[in-house]
C-alpha positions as CSV (number, residue, x, y, z in Angstrom):
1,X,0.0,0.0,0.0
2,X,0.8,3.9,-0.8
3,X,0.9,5.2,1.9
4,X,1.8,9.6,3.1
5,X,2.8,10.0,6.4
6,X,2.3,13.9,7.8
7,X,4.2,15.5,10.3
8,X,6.8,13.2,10.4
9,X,9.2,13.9,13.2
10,X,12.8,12.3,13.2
11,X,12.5,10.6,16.4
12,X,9.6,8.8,15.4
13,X,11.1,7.7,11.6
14,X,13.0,4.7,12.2
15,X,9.8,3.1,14.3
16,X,7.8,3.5,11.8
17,X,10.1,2.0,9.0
18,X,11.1,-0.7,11.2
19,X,7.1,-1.8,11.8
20,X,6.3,-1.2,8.1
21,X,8.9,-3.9,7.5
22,X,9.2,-3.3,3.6
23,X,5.6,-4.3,3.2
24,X,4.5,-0.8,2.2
25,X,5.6,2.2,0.2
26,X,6.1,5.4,2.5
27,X,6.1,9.0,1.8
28,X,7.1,10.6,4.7
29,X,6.7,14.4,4.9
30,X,7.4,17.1,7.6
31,X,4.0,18.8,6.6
32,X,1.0,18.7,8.5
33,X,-2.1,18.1,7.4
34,X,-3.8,20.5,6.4
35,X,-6.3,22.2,3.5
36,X,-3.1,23.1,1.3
37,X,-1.3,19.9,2.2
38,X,-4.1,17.3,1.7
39,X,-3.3,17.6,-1.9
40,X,0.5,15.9,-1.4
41,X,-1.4,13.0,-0.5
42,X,-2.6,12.5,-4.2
43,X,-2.0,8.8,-5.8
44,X,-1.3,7.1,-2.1
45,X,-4.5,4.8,-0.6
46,X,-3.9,5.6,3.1
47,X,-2.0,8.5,5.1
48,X,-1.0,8.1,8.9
49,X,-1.7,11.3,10.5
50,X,-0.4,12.8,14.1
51,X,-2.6,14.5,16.7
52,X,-1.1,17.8,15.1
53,X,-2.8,17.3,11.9
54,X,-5.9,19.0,10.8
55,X,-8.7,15.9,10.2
56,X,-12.0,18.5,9.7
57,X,-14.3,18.0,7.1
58,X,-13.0,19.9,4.5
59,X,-9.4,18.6,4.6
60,X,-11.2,14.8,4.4
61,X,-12.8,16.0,1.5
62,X,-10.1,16.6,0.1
63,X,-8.3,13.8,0.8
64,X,-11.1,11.6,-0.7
65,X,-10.6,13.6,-4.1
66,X,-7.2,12.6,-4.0
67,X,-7.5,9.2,-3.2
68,X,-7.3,8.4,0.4
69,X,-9.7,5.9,1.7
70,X,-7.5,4.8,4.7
71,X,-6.9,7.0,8.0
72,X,-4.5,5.0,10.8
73,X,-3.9,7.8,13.8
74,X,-0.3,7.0,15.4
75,X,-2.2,8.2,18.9
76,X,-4.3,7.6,21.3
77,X,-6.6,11.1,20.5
78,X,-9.2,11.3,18.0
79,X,-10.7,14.3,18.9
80,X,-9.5,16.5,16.1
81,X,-11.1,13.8,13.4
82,X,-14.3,14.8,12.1
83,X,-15.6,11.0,12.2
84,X,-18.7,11.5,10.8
85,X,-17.6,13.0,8.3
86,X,-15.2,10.1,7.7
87,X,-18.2,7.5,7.9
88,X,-20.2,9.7,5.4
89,X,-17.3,9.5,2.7
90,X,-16.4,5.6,3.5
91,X,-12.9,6.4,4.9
92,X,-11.9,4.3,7.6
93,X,-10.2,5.7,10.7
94,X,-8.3,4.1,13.2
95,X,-6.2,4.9,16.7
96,X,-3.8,3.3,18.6
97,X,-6.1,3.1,21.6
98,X,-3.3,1.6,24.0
99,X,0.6,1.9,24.1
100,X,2.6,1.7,27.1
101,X,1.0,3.4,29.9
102,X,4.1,3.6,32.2
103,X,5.5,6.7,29.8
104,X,3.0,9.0,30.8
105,X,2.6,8.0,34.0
106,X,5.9,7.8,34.7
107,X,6.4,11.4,32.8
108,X,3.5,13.0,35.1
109,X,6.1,11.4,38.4
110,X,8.6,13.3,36.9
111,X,6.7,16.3,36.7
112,X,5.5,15.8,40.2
113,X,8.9,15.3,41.7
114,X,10.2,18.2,39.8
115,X,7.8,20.4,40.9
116,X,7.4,19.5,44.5
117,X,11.3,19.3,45.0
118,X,11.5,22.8,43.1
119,X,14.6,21.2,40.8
120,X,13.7,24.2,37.9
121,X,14.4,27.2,40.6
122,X,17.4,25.2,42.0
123,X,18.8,24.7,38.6
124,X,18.4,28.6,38.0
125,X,19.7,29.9,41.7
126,X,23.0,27.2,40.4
127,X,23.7,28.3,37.3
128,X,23.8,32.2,39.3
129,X,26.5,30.4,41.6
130,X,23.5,31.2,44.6
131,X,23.4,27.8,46.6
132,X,21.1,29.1,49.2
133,X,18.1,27.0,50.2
134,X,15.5,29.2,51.3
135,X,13.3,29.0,47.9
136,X,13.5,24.8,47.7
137,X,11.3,23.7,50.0
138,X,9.1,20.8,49.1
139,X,7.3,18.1,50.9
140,X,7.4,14.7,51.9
141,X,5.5,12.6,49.0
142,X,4.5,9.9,52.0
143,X,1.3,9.4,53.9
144,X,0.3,12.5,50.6
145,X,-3.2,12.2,49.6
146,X,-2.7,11.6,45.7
147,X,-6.0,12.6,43.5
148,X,-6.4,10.6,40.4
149,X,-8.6,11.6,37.6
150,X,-9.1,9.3,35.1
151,X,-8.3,5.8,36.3
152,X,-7.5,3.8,32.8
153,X,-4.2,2.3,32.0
154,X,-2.4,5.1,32.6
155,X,-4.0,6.5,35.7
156,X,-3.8,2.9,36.9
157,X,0.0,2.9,36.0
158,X,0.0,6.3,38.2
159,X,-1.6,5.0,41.0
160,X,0.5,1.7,41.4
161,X,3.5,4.0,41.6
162,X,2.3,6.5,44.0
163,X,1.1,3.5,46.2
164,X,4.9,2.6,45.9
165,X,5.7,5.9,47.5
166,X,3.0,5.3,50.5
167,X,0.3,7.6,49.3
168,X,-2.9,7.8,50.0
169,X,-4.7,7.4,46.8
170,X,-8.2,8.9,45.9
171,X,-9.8,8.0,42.4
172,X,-12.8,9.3,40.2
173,X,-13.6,7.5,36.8
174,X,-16.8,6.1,35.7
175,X,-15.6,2.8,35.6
176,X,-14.2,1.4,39.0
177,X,-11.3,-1.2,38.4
178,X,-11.4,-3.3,41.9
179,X,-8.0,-5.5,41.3
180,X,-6.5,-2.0,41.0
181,X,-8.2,-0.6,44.4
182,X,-7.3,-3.9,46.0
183,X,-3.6,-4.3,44.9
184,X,-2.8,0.4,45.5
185,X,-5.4,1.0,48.5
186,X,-6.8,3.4,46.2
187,X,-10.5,4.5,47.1
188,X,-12.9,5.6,44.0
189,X,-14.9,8.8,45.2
190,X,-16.1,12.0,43.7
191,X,-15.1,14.6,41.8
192,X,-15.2,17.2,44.0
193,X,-14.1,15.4,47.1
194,X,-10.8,13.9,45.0
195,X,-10.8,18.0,44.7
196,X,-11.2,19.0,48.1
197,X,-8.7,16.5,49.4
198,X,-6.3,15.5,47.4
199,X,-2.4,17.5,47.6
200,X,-2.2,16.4,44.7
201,X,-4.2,16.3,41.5
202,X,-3.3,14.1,38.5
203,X,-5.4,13.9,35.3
204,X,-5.7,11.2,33.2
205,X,-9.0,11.3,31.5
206,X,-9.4,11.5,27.9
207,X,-10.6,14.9,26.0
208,X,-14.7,14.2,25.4
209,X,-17.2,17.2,25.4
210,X,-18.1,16.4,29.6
211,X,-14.6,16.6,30.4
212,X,-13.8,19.8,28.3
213,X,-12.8,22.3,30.9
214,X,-13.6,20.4,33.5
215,X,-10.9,21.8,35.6
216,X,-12.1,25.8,36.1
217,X,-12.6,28.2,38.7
218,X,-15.7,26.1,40.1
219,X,-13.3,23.2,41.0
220,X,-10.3,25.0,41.3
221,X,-12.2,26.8,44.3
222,X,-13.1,23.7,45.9
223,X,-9.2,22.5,45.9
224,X,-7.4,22.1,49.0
225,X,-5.2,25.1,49.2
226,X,-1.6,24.8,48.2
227,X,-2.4,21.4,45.8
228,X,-0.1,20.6,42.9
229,X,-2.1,19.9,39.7
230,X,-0.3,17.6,36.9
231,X,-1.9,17.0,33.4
232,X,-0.4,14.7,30.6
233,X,-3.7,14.4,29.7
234,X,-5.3,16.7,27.1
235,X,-4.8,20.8,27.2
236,X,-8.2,21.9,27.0
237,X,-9.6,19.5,29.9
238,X,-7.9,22.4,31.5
239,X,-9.6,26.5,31.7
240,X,-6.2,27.9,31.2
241,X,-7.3,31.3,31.8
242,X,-9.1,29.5,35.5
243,X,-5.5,28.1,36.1
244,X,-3.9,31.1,36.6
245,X,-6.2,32.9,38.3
246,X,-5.7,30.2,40.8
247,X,-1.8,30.1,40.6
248,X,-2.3,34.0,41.3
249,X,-4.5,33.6,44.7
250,X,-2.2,30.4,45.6
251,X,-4.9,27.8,45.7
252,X,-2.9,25.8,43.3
253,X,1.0,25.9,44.4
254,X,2.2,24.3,41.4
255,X,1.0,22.9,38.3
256,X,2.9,20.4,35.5
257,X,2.1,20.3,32.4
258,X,2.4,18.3,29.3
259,X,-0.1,19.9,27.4
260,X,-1.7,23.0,26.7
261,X,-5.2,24.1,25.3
262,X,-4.0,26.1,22.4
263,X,-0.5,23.9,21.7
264,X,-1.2,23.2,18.0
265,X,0.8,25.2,16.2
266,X,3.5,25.5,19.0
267,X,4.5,22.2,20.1
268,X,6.2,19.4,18.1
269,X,8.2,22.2,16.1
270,X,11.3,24.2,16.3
271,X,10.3,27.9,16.5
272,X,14.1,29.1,17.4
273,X,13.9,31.5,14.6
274,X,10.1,33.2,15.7
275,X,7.7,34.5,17.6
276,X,5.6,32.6,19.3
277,X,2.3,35.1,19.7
278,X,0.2,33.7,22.5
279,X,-0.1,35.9,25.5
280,X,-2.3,32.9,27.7
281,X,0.6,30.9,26.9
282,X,3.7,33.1,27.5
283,X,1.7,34.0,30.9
284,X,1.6,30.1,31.6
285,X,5.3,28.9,31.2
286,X,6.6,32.4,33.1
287,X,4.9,31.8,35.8
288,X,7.8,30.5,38.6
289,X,5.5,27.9,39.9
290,X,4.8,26.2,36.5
291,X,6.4,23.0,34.6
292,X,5.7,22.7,31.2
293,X,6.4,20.0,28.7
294,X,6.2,20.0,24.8
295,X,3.8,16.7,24.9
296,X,6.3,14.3,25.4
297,X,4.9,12.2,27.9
298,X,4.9,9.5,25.4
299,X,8.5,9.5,24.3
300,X,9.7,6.2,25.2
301,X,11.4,3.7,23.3
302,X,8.9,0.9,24.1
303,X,6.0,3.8,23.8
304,X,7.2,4.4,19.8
305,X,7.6,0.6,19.1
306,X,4.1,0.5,20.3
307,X,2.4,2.9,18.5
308,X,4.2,2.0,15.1
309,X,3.1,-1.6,15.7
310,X,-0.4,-0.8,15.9
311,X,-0.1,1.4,13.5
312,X,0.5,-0.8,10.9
313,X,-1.7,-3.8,11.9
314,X,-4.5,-1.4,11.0
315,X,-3.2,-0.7,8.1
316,X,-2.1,-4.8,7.7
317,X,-5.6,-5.5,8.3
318,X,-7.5,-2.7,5.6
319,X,-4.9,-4.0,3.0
320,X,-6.3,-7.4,3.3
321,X,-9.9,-6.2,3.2
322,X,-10.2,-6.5,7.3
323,X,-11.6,-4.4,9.6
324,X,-9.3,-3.3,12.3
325,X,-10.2,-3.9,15.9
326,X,-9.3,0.0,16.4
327,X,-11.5,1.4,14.1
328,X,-13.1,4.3,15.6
């Protein structure tokens, strides 16, 4: 099979060769998908698109005309696919609805630690030869009540490692998994009380219309005060604006962040040489008491290999006229 791969990034290349395995012609191309580059596409039978890449209705038009009757996502995300849409023109779409879970939750412990143990503002005070400790205090992670939103494969992965470090864990997801409460300690509750006990808040949820801004000023001001928040979930489950408002009246001490609402456009590319014009943003990332990430949570070497791997059994399966058990 054809097949155009947008917004290739070089880290991820060599994955994606090595899971192809010479059993499909690939176009790779820095571009992202968009309505001028839907058109470079032209003569291939499937493209393999990142969360980056513009999926709307117009652009699958587009790709239609040109030939493209295969979608496979190298993510998790879907949410900027138009799927019906997709179903309308016949053009199958599939995810990679599970890759290892330990590199985001293992990236969201790093962003925890970081935070808490103030390793940024040390690194800064260093590098000015100041060596004084009065700015670095944290807190003992132990006997911590750890919130958890979103207790899936990843949140699980979370948990099992915060019970590692003797927290007390609180969880809210529709579904309730009761090996995982059994094995961690962990204790499914509320929303709002995860919020109004937790020192710590971790999301996990995926990005759906109920959980769109689920984190704003209503919850923030329910929040114990001084909690750290940590997303490596999606930017927009987030009010941004909410956020900072509550960074500025110290309800929040300290968020980490591997995502933002407005990051297309900004993450995943080199702007060394421009201006990045986003006042919310430039407000987030200079604030002292905020960690952000470029959406790297994923960035493992067993993480890639995963997603490449399911990547290409979907397409495997639509070249042998089989439906993918990831089609969306």
């Amino acid at each position: 099979m054809k097949i155009f791969v947008y917004s290739t990034h070089r880290f991820e290349k060599p994955f994606l060769q090595k899971a192809a395995n010479d059993n499909h012609e690939l176009i790779f191309s820095a571009f992202a998908l968009e309505a001028d580059t839907a058109k470079l596409a032209n003569g291939c039978k499937a493209i393999i698109a990142f969360t980056s890449d513009d999926l709307s209705a117009d652009v699958l038009d587009d790709l239609y005309y040109h030939g493209i009757r295969f979608i496979a996502l190298r993510s998790v995300g879907f949410d900027h696919v138009d799927l019906l849409k997709a179903k309308q023109l016949g053009i199958k779409v599939a995810n990679v609805p599970n890759y290892s879970p330990y590199s985001t939750a293992e990236h969201a412990v790093a962003l925890l630690l970081a935070l808490n143990r103030k390793l940024m503002v040390g690194q800064k005070l260093m590098k000015r030869n100041d060596f004084s400790l009065d700015e670095l205090i944290g807190f003992d992670m132990y006997q911590k009540t750890i919130g958890i939103v979103g207790v899936g494969k990843i949140g699980g992965a979370f948990a099992k490692i915060m019970s590692g470090f003797g927290c007390r864990l609180l969880g809210y997801d529709p579904i309730e998994n009761k090996g995982l409460a059994l094995k961690t300690g962990l204790v499914y509750t509320t929303l709002e009380e995860v919020c109004q006990q937790a020192d710590v808040v971790s999301i996990h949820c995926p990005l759906t219309p109920e959980t769109r801004y689920m984190f704003n000023k209503v919850l923030f001001a329910q929040m114990k005060k001084g909690v750290l928040l940590i997303n490596t979930a999606r930017g927009s489950i987030v009010n941004t604006i909410d956020l900072l408002a509550a960074l500025d009246n110290k309800t929040i001490a300290g968020a980490g962040l591997d995502v933002y609402e407005n990051e297309k456009g900004i993450f995943f590319r080199n702007h060394l040489n421009t201006i990045i014009i986003d006042q919310l943003f430039d407000k987030l990332r200079n604030n002292q008491n905020v960690i952000i990430t470029g959406h790297q949570a994923f960035l493992t070497q067993e993480a890639l290999t995963d997603i490449a791997t399911t990547t290409f059994y979907n397409l495997n399966q639509w070249e042998k006229g089989k439906s993918s058990t990831n089609e969306i």
